[in-house]
N, C-alpha and C positions, 0 to 999 in steps of 0.2 A: 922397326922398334923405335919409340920414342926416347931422342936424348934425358928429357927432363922428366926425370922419374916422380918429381911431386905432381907434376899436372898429369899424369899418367893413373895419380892413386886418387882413393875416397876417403882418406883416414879418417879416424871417430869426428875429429874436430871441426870436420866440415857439413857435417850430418846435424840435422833435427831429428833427436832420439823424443823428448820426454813429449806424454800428451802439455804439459803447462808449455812448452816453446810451439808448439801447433799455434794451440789457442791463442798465444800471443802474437802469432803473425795474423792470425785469421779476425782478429779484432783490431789490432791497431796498424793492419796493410793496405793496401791498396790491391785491387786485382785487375789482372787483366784477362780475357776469356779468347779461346781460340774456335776450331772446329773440333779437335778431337785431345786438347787441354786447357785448364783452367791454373792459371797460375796466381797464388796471394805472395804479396812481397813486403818486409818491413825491412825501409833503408835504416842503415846504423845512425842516424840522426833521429830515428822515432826512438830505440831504445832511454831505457828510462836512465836518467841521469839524478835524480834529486834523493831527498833523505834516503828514501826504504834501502838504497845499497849501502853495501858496507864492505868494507875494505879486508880483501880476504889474503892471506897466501897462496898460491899456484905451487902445487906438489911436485911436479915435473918440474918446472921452472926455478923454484924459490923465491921467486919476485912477487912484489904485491901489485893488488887488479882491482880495480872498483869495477864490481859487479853484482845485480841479484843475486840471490841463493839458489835461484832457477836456471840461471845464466853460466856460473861459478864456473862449474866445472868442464862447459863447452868453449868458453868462451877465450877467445887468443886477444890477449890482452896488447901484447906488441904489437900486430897487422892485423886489425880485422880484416876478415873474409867474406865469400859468399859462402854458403851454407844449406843444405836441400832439406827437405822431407819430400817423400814422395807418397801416395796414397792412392791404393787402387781398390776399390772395392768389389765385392761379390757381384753388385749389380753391374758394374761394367762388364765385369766378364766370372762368366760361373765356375771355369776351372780355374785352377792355381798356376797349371803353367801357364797359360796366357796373361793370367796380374803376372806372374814374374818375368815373363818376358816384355812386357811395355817396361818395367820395373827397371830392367836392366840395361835398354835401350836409352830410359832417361839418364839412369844414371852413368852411362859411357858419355852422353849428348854434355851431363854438366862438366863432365871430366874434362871434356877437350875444351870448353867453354869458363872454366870456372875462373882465370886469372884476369880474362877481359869482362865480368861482371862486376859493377857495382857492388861493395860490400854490402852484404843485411843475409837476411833469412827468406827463404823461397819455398814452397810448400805448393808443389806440383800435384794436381788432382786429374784425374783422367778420368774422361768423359765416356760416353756409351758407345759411342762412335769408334774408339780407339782399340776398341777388343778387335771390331773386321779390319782395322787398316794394317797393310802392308810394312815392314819395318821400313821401309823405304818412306814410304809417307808418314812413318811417328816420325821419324829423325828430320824430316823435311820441317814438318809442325814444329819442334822444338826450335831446329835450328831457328824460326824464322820469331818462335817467341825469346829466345835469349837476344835475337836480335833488336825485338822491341824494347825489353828490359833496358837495354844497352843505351839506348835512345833517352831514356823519359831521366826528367829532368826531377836533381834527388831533393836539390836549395830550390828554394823561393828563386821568384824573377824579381831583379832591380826594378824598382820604381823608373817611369818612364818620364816622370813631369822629375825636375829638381824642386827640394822643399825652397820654400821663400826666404829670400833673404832681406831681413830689414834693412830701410833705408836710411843709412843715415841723416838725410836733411829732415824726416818726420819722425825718429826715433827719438824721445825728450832723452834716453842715458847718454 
């Protein structure tokens, strides 16, 4: 049994329910592709920050949160997190138990992985490949994509030259 019962759970707050939070990792992410998943990621530094939010109260909370309308009511305004969607469809695999068994597999894989990711939104897509693989080899596959996740770098890199600094003896101020 696991001591830490939050890294244990999936609560609403870590989930991508609405189709608008898909769409917005799937257009402003980056992705990265496996053999048997496809993973789109948008770091908490893509989120929108300028006019369109507006400053809502948090029901649970009482505190106020600048956030989208889209955002609002997933959004953990104290510690952002990571956060899944997961997506299987018909064409991957034609019965229902087998989507919900990859389904379930990802979502134990983010459980134990979710406190060492990067905060943003993740939107896991399973590929065709992934209906015949062994639960052994999905968890193998994941482990090895949150491991890439984990890696990729979220800020810009420092400039490697220093800008110029004027010279005093040719500077007229």
């Amino acid at each position: 049994m696991i001591a830490d019962t939050d890294a244990a759970t999936f609560p609403r707050n870590v989930r991508l329910r609405t189709p608008a939070q898909f769409q917005a990792t799937f257009s402003q992410g980056r992705r990265i592709s496996a053999a048997l998943f496809r993973l789109h990621l948008r770091a908490v530094e893509a989120f929108p920050s300028g006019g369109a939010q507006a400053s809502v109260r948090r029901k649970d909370a009482g505190s106020e949160c600048n956030a989208s309308p889209a955002e609002t009511r997933f959004a953990d305004c104290e510690q952002a997190s990571a956060r899944l969607g997961i997506s299987v469809s018909k064409r991957v695999a034609a019965h229902a138990v087998e989507r919900n068994r990859i389904k379930r597999i990802a979502r134990d894989s983010f459980r134990r992985c979710r406190t060492q990711l990067p905060p943003g939104d993740y939107v896991l897509l399973a590929q065709r490949d992934a209906a015949g693989a062994s639960s052994e080899a999905l968890r193998a596959a994941l482990a090895s994509l949150w491991q890439r996740v984990g890696a990729l770098k979220t800020a810009p890199a420092a400039p490697t030259i220093p800008p110029r600094v004027p010279d005093s003896a040719t500077d007229p101020s």
